[in-house]
ZAMARGU-4260 file (C-alpha; in steps of 0.2 Angstrom, whole numbers, plus 5000, padded with zeros to 4 digits):
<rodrens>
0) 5539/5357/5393 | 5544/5362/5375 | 5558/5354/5375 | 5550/5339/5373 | 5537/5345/5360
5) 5556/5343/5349 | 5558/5326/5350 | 5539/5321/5344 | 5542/5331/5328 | 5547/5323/5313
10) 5557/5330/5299 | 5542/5324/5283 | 5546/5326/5265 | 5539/5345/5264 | 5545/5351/5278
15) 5562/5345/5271 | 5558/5353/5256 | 5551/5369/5265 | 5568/5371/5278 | 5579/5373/5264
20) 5576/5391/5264 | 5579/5392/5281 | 5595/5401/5277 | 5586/5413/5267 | 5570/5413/5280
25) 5560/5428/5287 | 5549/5428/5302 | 5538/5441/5308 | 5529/5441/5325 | 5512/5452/5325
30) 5506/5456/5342 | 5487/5463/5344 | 5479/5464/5362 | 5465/5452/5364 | 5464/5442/5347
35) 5451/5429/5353 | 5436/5426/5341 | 5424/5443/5348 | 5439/5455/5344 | 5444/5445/5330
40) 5425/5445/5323 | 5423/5464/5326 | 5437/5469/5317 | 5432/5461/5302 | 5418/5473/5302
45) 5427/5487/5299 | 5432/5491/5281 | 5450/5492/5273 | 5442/5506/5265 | 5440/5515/5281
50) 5440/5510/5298 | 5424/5524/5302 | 5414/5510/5292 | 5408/5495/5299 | 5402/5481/5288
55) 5408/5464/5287 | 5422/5461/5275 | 5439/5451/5274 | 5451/5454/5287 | 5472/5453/5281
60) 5478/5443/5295 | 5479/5423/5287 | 5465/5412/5289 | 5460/5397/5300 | 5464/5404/5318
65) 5471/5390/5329 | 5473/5394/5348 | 5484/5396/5362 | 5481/5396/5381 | 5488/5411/5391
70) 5495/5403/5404 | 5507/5406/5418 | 5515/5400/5437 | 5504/5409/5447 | 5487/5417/5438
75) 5474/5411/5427 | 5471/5428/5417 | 5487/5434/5409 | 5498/5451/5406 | 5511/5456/5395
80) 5526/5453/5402 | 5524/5435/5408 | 5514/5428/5392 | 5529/5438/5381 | 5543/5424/5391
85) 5530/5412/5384 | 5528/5420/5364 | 5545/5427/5362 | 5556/5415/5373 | 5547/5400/5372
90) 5547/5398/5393 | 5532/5401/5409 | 5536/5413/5421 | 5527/5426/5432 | 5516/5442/5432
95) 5527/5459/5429 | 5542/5451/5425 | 5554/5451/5409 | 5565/5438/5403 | 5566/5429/5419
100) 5560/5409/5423 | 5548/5405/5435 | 5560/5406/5450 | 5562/5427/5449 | 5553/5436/5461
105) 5546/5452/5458 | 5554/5467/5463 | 5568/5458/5471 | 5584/5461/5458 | 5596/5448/5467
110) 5584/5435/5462 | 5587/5438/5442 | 5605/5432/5441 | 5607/5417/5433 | 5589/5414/5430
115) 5588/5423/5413 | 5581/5418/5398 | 5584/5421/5378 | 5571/5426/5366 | 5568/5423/5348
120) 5575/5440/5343 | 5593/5435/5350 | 5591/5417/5344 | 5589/5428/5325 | 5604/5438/5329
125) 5615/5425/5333 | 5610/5417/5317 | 5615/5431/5308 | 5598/5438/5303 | 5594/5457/5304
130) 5582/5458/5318 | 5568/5473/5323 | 5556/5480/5334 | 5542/5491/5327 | 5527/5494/5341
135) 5513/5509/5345 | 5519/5509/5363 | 5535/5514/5371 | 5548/5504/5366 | 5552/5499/5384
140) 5533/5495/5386 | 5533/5475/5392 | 5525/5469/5377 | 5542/5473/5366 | 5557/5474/5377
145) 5551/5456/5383 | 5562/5455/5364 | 5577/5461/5373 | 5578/5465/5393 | 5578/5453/5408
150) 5569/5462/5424 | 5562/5459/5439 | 5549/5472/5436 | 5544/5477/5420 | 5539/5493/5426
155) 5559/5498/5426 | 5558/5509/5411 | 5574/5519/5417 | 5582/5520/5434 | 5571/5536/5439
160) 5559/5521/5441 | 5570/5508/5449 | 5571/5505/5469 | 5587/5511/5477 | 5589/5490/5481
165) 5589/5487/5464 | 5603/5502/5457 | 5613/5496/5473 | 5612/5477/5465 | 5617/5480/5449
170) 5601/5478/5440 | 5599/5488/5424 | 5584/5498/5419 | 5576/5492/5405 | 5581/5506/5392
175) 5599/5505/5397 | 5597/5486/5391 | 5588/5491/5373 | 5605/5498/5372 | 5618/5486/5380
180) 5611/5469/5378 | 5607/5468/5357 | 5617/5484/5353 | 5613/5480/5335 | 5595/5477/5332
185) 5592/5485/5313 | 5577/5492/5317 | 5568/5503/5333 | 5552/5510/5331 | 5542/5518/5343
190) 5538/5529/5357 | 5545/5531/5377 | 5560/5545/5371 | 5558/5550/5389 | 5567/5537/5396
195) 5582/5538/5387 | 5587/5559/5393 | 5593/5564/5407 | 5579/5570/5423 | 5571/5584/5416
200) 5578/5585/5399 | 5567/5592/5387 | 5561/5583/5374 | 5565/5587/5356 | 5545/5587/5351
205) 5538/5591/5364 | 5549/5604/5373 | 5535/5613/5385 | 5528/5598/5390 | 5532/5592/5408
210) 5528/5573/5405 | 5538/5571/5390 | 5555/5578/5401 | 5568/5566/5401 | 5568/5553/5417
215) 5587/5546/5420 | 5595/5549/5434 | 5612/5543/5428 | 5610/5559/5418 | 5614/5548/5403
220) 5612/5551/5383 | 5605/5534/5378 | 5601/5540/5362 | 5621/5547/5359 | 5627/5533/5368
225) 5620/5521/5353 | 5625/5534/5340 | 5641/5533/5349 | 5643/5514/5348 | 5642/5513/5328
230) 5652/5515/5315 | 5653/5535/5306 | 5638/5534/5297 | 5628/5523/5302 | 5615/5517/5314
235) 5604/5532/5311 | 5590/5530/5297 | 5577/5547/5294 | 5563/5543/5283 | 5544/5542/5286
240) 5536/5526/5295 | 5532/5517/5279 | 5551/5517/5273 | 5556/5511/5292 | 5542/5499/5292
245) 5548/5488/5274 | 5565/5488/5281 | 5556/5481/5297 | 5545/5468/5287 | 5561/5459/5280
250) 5568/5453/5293 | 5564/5444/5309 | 5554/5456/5317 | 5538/5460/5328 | 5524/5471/5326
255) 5517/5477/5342 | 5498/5484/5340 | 5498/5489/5359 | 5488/5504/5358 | 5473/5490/5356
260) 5475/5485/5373 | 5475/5502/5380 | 5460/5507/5374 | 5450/5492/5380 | 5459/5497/5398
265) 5449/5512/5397 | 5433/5502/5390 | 5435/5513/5373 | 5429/5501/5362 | 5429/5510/5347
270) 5448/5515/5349 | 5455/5499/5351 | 5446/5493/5336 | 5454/5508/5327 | 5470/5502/5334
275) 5469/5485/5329 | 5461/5489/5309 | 5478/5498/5310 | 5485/5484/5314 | 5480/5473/5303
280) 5484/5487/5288 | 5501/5485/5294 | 5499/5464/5291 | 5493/5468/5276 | 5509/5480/5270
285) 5521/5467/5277 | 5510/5452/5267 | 5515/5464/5253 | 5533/5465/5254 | 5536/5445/5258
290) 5532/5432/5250 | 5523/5418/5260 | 5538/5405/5251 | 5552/5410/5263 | 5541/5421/5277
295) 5533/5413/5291 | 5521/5428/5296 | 5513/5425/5314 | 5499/5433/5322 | 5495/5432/5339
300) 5491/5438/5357 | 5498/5440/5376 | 5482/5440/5382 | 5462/5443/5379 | 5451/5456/5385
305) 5434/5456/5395 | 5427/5460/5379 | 5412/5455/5368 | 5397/5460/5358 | 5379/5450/5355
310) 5361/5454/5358 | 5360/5446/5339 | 5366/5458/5329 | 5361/5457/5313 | 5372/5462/5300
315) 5373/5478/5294 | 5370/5485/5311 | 5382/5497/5318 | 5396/5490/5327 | 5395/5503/5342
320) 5377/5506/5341 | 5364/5497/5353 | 5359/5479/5350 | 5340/5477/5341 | 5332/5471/5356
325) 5330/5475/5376 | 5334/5467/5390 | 5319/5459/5398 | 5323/5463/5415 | 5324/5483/5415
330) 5316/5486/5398 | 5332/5497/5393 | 5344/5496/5377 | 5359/5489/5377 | 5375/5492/5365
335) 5379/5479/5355 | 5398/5479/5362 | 5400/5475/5381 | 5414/5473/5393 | 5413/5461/5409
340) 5420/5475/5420 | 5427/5493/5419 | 5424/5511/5418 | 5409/5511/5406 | 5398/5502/5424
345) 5385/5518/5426 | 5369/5520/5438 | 5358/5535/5435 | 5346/5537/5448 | 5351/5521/5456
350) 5347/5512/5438 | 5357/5506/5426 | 5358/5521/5412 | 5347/5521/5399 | 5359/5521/5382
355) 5348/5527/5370 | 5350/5543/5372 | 5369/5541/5370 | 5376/5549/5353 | 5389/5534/5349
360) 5397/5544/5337 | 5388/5533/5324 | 5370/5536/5314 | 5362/5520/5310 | 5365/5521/5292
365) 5382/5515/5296 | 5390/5534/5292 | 5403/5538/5304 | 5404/5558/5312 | 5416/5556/5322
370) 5409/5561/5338 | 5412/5552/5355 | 5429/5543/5353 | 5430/5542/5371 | 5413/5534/5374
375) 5414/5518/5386 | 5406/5504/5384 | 5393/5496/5395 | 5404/5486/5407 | 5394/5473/5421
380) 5405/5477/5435 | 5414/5494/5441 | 5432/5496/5440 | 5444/5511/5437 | 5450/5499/5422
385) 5445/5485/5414 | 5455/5468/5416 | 5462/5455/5404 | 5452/5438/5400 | 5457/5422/5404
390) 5452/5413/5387 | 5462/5408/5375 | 5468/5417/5359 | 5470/5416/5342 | 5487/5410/5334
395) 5487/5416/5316 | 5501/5408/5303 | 5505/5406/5285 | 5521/5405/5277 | 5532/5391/5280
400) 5531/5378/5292 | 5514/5386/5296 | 5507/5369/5298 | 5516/5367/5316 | 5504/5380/5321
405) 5489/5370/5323 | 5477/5366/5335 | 5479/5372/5355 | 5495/5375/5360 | 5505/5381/5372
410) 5512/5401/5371 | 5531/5396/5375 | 5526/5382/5360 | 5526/5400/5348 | 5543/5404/5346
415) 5551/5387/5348 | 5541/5382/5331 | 5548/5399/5321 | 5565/5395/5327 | 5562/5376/5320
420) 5556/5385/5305 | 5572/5397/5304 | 5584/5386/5309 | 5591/5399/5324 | 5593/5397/5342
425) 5592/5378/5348 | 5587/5373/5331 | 5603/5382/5320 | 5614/5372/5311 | 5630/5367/5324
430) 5617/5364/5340 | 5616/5348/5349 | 5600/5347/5338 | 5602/5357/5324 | 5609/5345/5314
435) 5596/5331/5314 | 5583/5348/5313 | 5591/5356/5300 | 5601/5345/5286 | 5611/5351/5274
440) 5603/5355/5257 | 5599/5338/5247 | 5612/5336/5230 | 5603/5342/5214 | 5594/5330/5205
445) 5601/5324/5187 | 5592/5316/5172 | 5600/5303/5167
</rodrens>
């Protein structure tokens, strides 16, 4: 249990030296989908100059990759909400399920009481740090509100998607919590407005468009009801994303590429690795504005994908173009990128199709046109979507106390090693450990 990971640490000379700024101490917590060593490989690829270009170059998130295992109760291959318990509150627990231990069961709300638990974001605010949530997905999405809600089904956007069962029990849908339970988080950045208007509200952007009508049957404002709860003038920043994003950046915060993940859903290969270039850009902005002295920057994942490229590729070869050789079996091209199951399986004339007559949206002299965004990839096995692996991914750190994430870990390890590093939650000065865990500041030295 990670508990006991605490009691094997010891407090050497640097990381003395290095949890003196722990008052002062940054952490940022970067989320792609499916950071394992294909994905990670891949993406080095693509070009900071542009992500239509695929060569190998440097990638921004920090060097030497250690891993973690996705792990849970009840499955081998992972999802979002259950390995976000693990990354953000530093606890296992099960499939679908937010901010709850192992003993919640889905979909039942009477089993949730009690059996909550507390992620790194609310150890950060109770330490007094600003804290923030900057993602490409709904903000209510499992990946981010696993920051902040505690559900039996993290499906429970607003209560237009919540069982009568659960309204009658007093459970909460999770954009009412982004609201109620950390009313002050400093920073909220990204999509699922709908869940936060009345049923059939029309959206501000969108206002002709059905699927963007609001959902609540409460019939409740969520967005006025947060205006409402802070002080005249404040709690409502515009700007463009870039200004919201460096207030983001300096605080404890996390960065959700989530888009990544659906794109590999849909066996789109090429917008995933789209989504996760932009991801790392985003690394890159933050490695910018911090300064690895006092900012431990991690870069991680909830889970992998089915996903993977070979055929022996040699370099220079078109990421999403076919791999320089055939199979031996059918005598038919194969693209270099492959998926182990998904919506890219295709039989033509009870054969498997022949893929050289597939535009790729890429020439071989590496150019991009822009074509074929949508194309899917050659999966092995049909399915309407294609699942998560079951390997384990990368766990990226620099900054300080980086050196605690080392080797193969544990994910509920993650968040309990920036909290040591942060000196918040079970770690903050005042806690039954915080005082052997983080000292007081050592008395100046004098020459004498």
């Amino acid at each position: 249990m990670a508990v006991h990971v605490w009691r094997h640490i010891s407090i050497h000379a640097r990381d003395y030296a290095s949890r003196q700024l722990c008052k002062h101490l940054s952490a940022q917590l970067c989320k792609y989908a499916s950071v394992r060593a294909p994905k990670h490989t891949i993406v080095q690829a693509c070009t900071r100059a542009s992500a239509q270009t695929c060569k190998y170059v440097h990638i921004r998130t920090p060097k030497h990759p250690n891993t973690q295992p996705c792990t849970c109760p009840s499955t081998r291959a992972c999802k979002q909400a259950h390995t976000q318990a693990g990354d953000r509150a530093g606890t296992h627990t099960h499939p679908n399920l937010q901010l709850g231990d192992a003993g919640v069961t889905r979909d039942q709300c009477n089993t949730t009481k009690g059996r909550e638990v507390t992620s790194i974001l609310r150890w950060a605010k109770d330490g007094g740090k600003s804290v923030g949530i900057v993602t490409t997905t709904r903000v209510t999405h499992a990946t981010p509100s696993a920051a902040y809600a505690h559900s039996a089904n993290r499906d429970w956007y607003s209560d237009g998607e919540m069982p009568p069962d659960a309204l009658e029990g007093g459970c909460k849908d999770i954009a009412r919590q982004l609201v109620e339970n950390i009313p002050d988080i400093e920073v909220i950045l990204g999509g699922g407005r709908k869940y936060m208007f009345p049923k059939n509200a029309s959206d501000v952007e969108y206002p002709g468009e059905e699927r963007h009508r609001g959902t609540r049957l409460d019939r409740r404002d969520l967005v006025q009801a947060w205006r409402d709860s802070k002080p005249p003038g404040a709690g409502h920043q515009r700007g463009d994303a870039t200004g919201v994003m460096m207030m983001g950046v300096m605080m404890m915060g996390g960065l959700a590429g989530g888009r990544i993940d659906h794109g590999h859903h849909e066996g789109k290969a090429k917008q995933a690795l789209h989504e996760a270039v932009e991801l790392d850009r985003a690394v890159g902005l933050a490695a910018r504005l911090t300064s690895p002295r006092d900012t431990l920057t991690v870069v991680t994942a909830d889970h992998s994908h089915v996903f993977t490229f070979g055929g022996y590729t040699p370099r220079g070869n078109p990421i999403f173009g076919l791999a320089p050789m055939q199979s031996d079996v059918d005598r038919k091209p194969f693209t270099a990128i492959l998926y182990g199951n998904g919506p890219g399986y295709k039989m033509v004339a009870g054969e498997r199709e022949n893929v050289s007559t597939v535009d790729f949206g890429e020439r071989m002299d590496g150019r991009m046109d822009g074509a074929h965004a949508n194309y899917q990839a050659q999966a092995a096995v049909p399915l309407r979507q294609e699942t998560h692996g079951g390997e384990d991914v990368a766990v990226f750190a620099k900054g300080p106390m980086a050196h605690l994430l080392h080797g193969v870990r544990e994910q509920n390890y993650i968040p309990h090693a920036m909290a040591y590093a942060a000196c918040i939650g079970p770690n903050r000065p005042g806690a039954p450990r915080g005082a052997a865990l983080c000292p007081p500041p050592a008395p100046p030295l004098t020459l004498g």
